[in-house]
PDB file of N, CA, C and O in Angstrom, chain B, residues numbered from 101:
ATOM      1  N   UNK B 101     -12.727   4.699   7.467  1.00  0.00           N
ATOM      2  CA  UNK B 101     -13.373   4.861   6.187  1.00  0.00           C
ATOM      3  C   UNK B 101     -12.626   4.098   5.093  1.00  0.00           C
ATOM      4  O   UNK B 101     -13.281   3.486   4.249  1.00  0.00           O
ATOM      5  N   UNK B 102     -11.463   4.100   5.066  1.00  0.00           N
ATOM      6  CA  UNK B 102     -10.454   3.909   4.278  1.00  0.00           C
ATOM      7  C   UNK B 102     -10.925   1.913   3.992  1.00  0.00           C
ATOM      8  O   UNK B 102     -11.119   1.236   2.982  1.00  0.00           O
ATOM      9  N   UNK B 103     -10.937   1.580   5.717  1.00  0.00           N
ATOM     10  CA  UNK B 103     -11.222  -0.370   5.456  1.00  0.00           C
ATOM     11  C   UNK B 103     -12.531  -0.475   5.028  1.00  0.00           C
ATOM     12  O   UNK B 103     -12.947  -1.628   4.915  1.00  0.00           O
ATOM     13  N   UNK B 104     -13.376   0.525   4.730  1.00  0.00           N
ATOM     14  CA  UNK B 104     -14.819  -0.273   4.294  1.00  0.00           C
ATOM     15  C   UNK B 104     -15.255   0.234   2.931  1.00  0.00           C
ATOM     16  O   UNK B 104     -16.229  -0.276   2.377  1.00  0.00           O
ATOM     17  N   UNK B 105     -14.373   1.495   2.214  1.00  0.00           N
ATOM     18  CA  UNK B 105     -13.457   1.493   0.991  1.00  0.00           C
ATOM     19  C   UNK B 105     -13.499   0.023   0.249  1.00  0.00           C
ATOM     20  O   UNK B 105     -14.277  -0.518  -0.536  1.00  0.00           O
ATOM     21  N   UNK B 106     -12.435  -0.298   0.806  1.00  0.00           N
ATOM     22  CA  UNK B 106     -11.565  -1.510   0.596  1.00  0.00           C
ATOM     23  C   UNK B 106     -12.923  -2.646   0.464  1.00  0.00           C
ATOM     24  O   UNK B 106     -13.302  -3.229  -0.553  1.00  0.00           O
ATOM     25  N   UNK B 107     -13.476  -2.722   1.838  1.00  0.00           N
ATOM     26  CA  UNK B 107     -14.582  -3.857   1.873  1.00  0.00           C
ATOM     27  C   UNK B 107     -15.151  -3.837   0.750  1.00  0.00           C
ATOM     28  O   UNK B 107     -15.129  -4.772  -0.050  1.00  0.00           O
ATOM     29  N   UNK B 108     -15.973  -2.273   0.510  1.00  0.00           N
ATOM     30  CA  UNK B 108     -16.868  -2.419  -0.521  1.00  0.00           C
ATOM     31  C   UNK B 108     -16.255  -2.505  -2.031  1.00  0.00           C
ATOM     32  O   UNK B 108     -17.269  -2.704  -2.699  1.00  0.00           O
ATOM     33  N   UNK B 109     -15.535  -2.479  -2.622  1.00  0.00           N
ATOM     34  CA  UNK B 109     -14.819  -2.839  -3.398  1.00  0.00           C
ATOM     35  C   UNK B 109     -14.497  -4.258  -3.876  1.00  0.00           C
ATOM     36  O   UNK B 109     -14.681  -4.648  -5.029  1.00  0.00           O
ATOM     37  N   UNK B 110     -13.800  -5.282  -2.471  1.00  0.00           N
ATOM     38  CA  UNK B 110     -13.797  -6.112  -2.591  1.00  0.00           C
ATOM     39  C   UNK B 110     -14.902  -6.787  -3.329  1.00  0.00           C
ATOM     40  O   UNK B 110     -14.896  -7.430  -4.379  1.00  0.00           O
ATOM     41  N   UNK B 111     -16.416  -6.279  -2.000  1.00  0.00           N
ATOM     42  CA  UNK B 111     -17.663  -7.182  -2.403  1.00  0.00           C
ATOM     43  C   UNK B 111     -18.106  -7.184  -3.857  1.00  0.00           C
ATOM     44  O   UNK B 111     -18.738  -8.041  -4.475  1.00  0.00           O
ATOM     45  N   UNK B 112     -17.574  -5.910  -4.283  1.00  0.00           N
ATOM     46  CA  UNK B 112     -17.879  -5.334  -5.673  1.00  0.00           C
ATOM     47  C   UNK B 112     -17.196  -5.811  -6.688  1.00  0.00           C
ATOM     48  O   UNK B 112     -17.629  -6.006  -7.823  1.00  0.00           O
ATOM     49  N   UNK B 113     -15.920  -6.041  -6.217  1.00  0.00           N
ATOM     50  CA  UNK B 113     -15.100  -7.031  -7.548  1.00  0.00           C
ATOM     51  C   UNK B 113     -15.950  -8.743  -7.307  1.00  0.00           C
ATOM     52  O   UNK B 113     -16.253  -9.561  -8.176  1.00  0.00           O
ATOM     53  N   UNK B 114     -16.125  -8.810  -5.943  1.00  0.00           N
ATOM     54  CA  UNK B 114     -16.736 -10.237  -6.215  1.00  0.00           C
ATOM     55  C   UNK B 114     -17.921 -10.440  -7.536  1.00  0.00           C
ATOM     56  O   UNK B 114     -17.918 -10.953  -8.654  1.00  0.00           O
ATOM     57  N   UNK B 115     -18.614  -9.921  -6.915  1.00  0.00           N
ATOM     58  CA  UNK B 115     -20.116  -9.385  -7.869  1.00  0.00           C
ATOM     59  C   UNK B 115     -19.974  -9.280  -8.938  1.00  0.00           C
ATOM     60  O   UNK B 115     -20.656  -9.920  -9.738  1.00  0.00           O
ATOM     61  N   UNK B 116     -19.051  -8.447  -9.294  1.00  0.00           N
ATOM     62  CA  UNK B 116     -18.247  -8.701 -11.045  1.00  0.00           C
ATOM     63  C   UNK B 116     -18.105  -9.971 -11.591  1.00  0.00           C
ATOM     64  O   UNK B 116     -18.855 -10.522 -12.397  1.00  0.00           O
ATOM     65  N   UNK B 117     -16.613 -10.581 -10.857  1.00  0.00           N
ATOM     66  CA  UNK B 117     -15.812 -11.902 -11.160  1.00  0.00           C
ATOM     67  C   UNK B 117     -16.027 -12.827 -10.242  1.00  0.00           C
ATOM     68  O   UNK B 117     -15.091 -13.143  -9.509  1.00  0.00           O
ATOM     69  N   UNK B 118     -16.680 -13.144 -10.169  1.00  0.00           N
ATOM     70  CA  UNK B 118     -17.368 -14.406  -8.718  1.00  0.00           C
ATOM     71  C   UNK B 118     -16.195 -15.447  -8.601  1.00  0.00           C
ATOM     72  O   UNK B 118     -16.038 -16.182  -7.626  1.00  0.00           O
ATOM     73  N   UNK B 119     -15.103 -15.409 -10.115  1.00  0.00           N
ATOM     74  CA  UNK B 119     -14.282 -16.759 -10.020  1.00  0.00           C
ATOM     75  C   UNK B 119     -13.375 -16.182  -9.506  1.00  0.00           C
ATOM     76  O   UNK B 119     -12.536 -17.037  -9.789  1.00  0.00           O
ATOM     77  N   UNK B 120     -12.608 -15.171  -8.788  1.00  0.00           N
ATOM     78  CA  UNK B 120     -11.314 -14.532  -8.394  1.00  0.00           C
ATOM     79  C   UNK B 120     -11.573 -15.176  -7.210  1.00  0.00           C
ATOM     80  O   UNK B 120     -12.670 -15.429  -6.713  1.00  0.00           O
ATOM     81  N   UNK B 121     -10.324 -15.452  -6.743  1.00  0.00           N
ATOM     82  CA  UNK B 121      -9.707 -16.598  -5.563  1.00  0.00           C
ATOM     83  C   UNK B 121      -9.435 -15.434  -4.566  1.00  0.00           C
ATOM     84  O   UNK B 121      -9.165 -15.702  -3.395  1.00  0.00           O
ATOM     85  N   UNK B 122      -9.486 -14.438  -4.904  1.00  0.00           N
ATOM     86  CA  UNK B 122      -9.151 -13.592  -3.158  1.00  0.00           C
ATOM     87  C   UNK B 122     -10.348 -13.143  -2.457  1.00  0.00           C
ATOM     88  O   UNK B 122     -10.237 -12.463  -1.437  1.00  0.00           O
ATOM     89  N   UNK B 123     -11.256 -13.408  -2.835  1.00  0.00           N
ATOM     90  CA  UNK B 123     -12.519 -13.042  -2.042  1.00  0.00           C
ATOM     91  C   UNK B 123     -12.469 -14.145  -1.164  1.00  0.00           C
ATOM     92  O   UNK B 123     -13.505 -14.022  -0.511  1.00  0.00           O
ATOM     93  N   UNK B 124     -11.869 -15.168  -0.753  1.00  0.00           N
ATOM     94  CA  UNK B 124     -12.316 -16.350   0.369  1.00  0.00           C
ATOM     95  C   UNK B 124     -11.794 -15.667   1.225  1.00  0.00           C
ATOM     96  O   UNK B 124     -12.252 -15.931   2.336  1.00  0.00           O
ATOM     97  N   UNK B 125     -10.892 -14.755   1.228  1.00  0.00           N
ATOM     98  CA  UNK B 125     -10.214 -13.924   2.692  1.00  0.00           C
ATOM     99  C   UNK B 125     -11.357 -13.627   3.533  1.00  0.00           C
ATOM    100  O   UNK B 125     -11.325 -13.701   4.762  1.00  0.00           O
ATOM    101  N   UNK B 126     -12.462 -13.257   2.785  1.00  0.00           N
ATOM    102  CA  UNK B 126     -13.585 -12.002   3.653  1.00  0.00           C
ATOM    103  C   UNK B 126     -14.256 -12.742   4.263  1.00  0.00           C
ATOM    104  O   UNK B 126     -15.027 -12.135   5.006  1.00  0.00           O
ATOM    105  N   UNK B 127     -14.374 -14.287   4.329  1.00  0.00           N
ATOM    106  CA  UNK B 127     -15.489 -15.359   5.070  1.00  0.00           C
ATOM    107  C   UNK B 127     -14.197 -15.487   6.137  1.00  0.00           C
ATOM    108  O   UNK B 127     -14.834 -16.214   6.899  1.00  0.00           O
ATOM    109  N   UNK B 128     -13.316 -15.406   6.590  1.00  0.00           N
ATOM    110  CA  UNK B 128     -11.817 -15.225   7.637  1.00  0.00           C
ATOM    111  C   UNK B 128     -11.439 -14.228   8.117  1.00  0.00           C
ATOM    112  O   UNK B 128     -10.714 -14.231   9.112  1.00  0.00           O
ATOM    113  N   UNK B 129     -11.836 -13.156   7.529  1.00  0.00           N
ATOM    114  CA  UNK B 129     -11.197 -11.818   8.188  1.00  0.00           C
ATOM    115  C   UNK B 129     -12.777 -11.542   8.993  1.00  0.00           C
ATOM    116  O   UNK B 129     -12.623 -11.020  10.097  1.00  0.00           O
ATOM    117  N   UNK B 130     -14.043 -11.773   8.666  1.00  0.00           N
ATOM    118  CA  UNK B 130     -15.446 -11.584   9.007  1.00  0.00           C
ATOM    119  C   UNK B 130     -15.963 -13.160   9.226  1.00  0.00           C
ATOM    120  O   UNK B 130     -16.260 -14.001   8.378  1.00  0.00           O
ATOM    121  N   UNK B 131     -15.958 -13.229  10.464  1.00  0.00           N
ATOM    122  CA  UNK B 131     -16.390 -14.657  11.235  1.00  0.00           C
ATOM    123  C   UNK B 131     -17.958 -14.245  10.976  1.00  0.00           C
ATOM    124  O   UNK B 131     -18.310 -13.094  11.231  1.00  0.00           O
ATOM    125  N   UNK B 132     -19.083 -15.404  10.359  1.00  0.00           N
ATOM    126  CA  UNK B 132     -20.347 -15.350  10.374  1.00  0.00           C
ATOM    127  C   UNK B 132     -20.057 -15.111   8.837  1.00  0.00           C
ATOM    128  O   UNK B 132     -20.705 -15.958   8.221  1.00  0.00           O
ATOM    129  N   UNK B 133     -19.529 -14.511   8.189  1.00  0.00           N
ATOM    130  CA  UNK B 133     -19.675 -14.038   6.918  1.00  0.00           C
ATOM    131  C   UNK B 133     -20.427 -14.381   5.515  1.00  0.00           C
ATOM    132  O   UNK B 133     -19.656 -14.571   4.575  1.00  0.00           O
ATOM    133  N   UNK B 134     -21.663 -14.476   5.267  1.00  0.00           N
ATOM    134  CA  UNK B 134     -21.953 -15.131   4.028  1.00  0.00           C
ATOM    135  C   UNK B 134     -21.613 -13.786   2.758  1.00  0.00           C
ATOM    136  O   UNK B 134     -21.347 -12.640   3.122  1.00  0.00           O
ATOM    137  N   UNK B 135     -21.674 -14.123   1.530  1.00  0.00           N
ATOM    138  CA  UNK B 135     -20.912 -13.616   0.265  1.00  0.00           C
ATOM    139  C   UNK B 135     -21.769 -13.038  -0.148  1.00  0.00           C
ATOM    140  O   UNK B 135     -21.438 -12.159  -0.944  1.00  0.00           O
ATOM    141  N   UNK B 136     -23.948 -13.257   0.265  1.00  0.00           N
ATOM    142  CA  UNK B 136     -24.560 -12.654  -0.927  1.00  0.00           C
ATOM    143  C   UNK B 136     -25.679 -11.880  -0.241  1.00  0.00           C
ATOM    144  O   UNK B 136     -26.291 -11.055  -0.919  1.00  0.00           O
ATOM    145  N   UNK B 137     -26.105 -12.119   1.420  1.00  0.00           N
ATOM    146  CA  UNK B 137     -26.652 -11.302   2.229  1.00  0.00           C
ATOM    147  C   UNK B 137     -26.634  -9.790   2.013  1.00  0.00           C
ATOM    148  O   UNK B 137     -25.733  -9.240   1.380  1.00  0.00           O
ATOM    149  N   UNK B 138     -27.814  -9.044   2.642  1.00  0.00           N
ATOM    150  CA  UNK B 138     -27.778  -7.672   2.688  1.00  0.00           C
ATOM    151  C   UNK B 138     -27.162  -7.631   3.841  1.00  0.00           C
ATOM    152  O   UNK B 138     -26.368  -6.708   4.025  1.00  0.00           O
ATOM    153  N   UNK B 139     -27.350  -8.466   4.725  1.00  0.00           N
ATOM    154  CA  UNK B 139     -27.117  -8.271   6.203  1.00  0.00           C
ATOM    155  C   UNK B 139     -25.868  -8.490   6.508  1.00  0.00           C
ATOM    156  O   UNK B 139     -25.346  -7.958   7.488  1.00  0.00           O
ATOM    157  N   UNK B 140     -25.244  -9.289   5.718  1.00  0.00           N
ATOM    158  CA  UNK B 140     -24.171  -9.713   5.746  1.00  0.00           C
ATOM    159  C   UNK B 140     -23.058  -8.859   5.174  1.00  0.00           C
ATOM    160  O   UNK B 140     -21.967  -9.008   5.723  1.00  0.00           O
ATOM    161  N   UNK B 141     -23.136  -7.886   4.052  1.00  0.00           N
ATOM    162  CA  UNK B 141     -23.007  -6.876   3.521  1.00  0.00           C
ATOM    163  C   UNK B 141     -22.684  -5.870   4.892  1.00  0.00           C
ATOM    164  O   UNK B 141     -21.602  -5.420   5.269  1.00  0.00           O
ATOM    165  N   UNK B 142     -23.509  -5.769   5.244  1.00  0.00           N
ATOM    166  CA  UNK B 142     -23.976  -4.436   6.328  1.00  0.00           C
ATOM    167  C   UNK B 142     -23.294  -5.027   7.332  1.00  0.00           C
ATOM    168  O   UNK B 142     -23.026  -4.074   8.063  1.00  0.00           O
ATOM    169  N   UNK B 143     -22.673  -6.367   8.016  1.00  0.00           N
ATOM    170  CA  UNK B 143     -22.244  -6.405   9.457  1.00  0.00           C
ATOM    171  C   UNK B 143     -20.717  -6.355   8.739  1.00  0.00           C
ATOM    172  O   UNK B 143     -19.767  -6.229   9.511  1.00  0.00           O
ATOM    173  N   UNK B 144     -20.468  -6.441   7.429  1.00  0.00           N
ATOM    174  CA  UNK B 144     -18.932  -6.762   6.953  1.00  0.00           C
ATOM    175  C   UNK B 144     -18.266  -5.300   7.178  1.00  0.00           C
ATOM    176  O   UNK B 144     -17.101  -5.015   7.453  1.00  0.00           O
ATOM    177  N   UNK B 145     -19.522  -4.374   6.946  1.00  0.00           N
ATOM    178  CA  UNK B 145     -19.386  -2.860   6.632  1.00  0.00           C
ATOM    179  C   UNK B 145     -19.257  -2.035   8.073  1.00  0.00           C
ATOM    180  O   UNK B 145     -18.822  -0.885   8.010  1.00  0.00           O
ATOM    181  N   UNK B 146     -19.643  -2.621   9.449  1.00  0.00           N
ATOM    182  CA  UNK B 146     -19.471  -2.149  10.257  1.00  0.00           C
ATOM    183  C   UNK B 146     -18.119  -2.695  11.102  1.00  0.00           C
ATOM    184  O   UNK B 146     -17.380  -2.091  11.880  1.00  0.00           O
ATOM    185  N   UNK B 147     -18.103  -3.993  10.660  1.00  0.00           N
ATOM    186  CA  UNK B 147     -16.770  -4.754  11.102  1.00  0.00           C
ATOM    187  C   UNK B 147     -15.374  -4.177  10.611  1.00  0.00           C
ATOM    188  O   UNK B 147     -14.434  -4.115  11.404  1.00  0.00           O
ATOM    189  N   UNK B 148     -15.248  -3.750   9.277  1.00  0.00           N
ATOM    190  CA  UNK B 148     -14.554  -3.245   9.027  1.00  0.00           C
ATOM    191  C   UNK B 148     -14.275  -1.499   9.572  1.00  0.00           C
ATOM    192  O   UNK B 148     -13.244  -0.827   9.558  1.00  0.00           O
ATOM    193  N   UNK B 149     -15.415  -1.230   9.943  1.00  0.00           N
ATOM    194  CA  UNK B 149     -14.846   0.173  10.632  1.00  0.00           C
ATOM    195  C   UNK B 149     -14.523  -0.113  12.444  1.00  0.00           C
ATOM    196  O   UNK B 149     -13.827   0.542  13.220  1.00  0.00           O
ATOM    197  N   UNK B 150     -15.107  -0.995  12.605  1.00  0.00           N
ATOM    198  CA  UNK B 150     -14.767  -1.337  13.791  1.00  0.00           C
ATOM    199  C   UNK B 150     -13.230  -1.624  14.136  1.00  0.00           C
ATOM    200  O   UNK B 150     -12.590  -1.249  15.119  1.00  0.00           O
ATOM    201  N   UNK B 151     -12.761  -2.516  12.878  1.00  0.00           N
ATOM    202  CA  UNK B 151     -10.924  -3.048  12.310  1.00  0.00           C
ATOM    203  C   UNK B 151     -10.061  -1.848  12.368  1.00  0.00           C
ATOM    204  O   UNK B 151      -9.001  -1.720  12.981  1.00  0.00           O
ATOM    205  N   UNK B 152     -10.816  -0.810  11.478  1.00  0.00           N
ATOM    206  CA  UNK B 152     -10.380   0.689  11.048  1.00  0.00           C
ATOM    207  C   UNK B 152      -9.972   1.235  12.849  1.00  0.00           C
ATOM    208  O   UNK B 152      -8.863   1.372  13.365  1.00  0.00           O
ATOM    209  N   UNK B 153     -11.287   1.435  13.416  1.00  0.00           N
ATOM    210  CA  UNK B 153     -10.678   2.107  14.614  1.00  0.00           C
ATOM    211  C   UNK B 153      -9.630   1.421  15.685  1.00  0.00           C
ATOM    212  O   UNK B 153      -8.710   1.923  16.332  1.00  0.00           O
ATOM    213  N   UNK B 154     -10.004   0.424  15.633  1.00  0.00           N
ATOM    214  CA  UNK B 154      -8.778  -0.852  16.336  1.00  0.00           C
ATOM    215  C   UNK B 154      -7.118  -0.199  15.859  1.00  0.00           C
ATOM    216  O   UNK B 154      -6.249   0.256  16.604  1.00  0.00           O
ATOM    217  N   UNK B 155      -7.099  -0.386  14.135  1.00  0.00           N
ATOM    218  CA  UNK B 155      -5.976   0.145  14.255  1.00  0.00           C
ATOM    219  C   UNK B 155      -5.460   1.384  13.901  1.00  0.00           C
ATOM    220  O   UNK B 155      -4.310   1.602  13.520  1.00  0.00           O
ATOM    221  N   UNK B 156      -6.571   2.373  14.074  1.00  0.00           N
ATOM    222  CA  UNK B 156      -6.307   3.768  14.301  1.00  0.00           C
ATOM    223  C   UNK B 156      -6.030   3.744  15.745  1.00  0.00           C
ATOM    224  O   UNK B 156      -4.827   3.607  15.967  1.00  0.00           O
ATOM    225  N   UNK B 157      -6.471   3.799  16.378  1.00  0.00           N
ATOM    226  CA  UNK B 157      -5.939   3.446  17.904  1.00  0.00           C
ATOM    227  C   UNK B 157      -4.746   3.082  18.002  1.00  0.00           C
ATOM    228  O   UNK B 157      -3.958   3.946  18.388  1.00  0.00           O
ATOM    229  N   UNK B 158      -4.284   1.899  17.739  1.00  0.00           N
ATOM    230  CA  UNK B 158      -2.943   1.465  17.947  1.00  0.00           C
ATOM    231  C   UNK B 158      -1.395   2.080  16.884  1.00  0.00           C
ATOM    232  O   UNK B 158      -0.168   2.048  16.977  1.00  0.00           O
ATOM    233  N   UNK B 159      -2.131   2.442  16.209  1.00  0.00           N
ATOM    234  CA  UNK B 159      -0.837   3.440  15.072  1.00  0.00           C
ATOM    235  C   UNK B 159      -0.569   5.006  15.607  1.00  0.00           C
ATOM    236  O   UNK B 159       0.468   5.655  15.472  1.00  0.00           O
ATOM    237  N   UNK B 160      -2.340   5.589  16.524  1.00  0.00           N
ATOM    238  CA  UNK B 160      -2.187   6.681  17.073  1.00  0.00           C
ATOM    239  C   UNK B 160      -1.362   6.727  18.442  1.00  0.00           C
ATOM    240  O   UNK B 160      -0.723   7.702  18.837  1.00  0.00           O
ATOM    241  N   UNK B 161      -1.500   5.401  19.149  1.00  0.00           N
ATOM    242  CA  UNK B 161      -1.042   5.221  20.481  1.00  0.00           C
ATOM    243  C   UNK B 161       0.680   5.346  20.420  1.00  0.00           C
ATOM    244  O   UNK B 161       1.314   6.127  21.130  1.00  0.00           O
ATOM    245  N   UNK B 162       1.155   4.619  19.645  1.00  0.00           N
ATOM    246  CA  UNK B 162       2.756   4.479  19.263  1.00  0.00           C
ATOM    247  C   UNK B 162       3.554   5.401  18.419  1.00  0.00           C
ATOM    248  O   UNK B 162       4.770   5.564  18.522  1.00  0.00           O
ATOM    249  N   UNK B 163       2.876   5.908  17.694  1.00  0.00           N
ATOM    250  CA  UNK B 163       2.814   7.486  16.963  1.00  0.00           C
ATOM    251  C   UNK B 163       3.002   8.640  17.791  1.00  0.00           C
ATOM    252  O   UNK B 163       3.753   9.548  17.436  1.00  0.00           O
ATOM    253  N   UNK B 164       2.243   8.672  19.087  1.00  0.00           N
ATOM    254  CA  UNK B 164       2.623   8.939  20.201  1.00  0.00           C
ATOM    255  C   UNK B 164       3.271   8.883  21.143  1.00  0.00           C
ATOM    256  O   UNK B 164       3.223   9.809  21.952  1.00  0.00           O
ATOM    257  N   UNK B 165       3.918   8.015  21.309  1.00  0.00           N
ATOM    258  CA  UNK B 165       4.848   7.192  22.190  1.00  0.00           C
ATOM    259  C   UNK B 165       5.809   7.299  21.593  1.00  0.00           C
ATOM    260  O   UNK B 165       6.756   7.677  22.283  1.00  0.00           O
ATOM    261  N   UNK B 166       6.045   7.115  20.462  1.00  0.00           N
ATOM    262  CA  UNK B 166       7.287   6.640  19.739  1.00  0.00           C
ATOM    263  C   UNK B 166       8.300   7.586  20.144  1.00  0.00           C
ATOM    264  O   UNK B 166       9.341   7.074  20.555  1.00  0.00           O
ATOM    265  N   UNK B 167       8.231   9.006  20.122  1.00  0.00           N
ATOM    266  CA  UNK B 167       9.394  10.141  20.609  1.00  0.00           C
ATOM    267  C   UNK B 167       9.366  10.422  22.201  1.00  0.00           C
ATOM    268  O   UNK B 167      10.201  11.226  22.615  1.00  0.00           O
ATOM    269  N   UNK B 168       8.578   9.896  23.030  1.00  0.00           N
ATOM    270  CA  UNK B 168       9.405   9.350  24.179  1.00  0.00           C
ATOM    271  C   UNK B 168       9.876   8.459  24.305  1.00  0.00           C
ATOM    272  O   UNK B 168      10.815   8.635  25.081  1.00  0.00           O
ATOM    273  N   UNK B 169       9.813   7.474  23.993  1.00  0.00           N
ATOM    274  CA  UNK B 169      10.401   6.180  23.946  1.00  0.00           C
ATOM    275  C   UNK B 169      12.179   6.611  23.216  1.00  0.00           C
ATOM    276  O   UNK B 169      13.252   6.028  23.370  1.00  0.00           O
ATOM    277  N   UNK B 170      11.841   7.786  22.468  1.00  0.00           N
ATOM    278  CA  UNK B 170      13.573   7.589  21.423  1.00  0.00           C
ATOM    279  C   UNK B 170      14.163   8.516  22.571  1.00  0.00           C
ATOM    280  O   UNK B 170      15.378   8.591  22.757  1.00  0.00           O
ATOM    281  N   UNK B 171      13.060   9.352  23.475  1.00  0.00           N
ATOM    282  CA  UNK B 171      14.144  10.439  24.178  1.00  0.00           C
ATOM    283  C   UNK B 171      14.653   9.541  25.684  1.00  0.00           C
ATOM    284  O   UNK B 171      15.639   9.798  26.374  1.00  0.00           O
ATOM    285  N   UNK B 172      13.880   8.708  25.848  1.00  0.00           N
ATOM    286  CA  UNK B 172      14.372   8.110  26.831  1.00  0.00           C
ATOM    287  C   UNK B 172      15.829   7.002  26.590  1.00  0.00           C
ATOM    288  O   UNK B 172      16.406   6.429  27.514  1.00  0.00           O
ATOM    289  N   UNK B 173      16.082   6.935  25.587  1.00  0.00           N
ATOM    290  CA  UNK B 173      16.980   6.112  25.260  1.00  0.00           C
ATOM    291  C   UNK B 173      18.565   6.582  25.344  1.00  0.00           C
ATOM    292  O   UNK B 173      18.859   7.380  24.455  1.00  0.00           O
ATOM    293  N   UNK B 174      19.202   6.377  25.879  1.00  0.00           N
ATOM    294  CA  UNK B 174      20.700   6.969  25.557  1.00  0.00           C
ATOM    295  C   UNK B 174      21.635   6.925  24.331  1.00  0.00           C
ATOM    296  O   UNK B 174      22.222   6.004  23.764  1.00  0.00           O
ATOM    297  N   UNK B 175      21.578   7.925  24.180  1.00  0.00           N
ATOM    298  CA  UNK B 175      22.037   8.188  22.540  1.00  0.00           C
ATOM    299  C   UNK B 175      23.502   7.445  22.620  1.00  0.00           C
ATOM    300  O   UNK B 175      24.084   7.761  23.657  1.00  0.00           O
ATOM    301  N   UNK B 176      24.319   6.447  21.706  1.00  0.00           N
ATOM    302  CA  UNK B 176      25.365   5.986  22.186  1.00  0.00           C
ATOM    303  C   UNK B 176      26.290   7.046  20.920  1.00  0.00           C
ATOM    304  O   UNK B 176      25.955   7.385  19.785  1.00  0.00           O
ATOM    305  N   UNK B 177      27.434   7.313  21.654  1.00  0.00           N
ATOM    306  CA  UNK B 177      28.007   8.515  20.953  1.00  0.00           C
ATOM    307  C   UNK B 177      29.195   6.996  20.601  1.00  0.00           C
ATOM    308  O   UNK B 177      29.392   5.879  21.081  1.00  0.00           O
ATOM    309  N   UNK B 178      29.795   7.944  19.358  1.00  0.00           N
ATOM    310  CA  UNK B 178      31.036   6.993  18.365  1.00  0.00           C
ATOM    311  C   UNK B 178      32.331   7.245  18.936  1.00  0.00           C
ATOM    312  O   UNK B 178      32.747   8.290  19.438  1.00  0.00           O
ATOM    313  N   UNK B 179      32.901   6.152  18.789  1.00  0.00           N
ATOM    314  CA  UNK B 179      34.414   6.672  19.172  1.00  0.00           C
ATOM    315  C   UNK B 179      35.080   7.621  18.369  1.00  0.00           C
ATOM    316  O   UNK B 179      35.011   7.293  17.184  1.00  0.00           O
ATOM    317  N   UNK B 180      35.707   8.684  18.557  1.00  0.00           N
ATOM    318  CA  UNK B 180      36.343   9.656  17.925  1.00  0.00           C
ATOM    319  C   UNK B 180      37.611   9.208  17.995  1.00  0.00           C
ATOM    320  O   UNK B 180      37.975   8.800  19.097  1.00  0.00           O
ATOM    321  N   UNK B 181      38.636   9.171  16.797  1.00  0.00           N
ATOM    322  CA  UNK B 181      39.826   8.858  16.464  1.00  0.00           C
ATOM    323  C   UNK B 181      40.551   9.721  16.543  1.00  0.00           C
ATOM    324  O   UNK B 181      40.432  10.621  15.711  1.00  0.00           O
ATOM    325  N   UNK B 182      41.533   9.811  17.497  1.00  0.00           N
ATOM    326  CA  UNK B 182      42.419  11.135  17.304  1.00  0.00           C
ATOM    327  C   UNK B 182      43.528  11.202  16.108  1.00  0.00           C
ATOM    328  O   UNK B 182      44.211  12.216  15.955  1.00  0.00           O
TER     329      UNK B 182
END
């Protein structure tokens, strides 16, 4: 939800300020992409949740992993100075 937030926003500052230079990202991040389509609108809007679950997936996968991965590791203990 959060990347198509973002999308629609973007499209929405475009629509505003047509001259702002960071909207060329969205014809690169969205292959096919035209700027003034409904349709185009609507595949940017599913692409981006499609992005969303890609990396909900991969933040949930390692998020997960991450504390076996630390328990499998051997904790290296410090030298103690007598």
């Amino acid at each position: 939800m959060l990347f198509q937030v973002v999308y629609a926003l973007c499209v929405l500052l475009w629509l505003a300020f047509p001259e702002l230079k960071g909207h060329e990202l969205l014809p690169t991040v969205f292959p096919g992409f035209k700027m003034i389509t409904v349709g185009s609108f609507i595949y940017g809007l599913v692409a981006s949740m499609i992005y969303g679950w890609i990396v909900a997936i991969v933040f949930v996968f390692f998020f997960n992993l991450w504390p076996q991965l630390i328990a499998t590791v051997p904790r290296q203990r410090g030298i103690r100075a007598n």
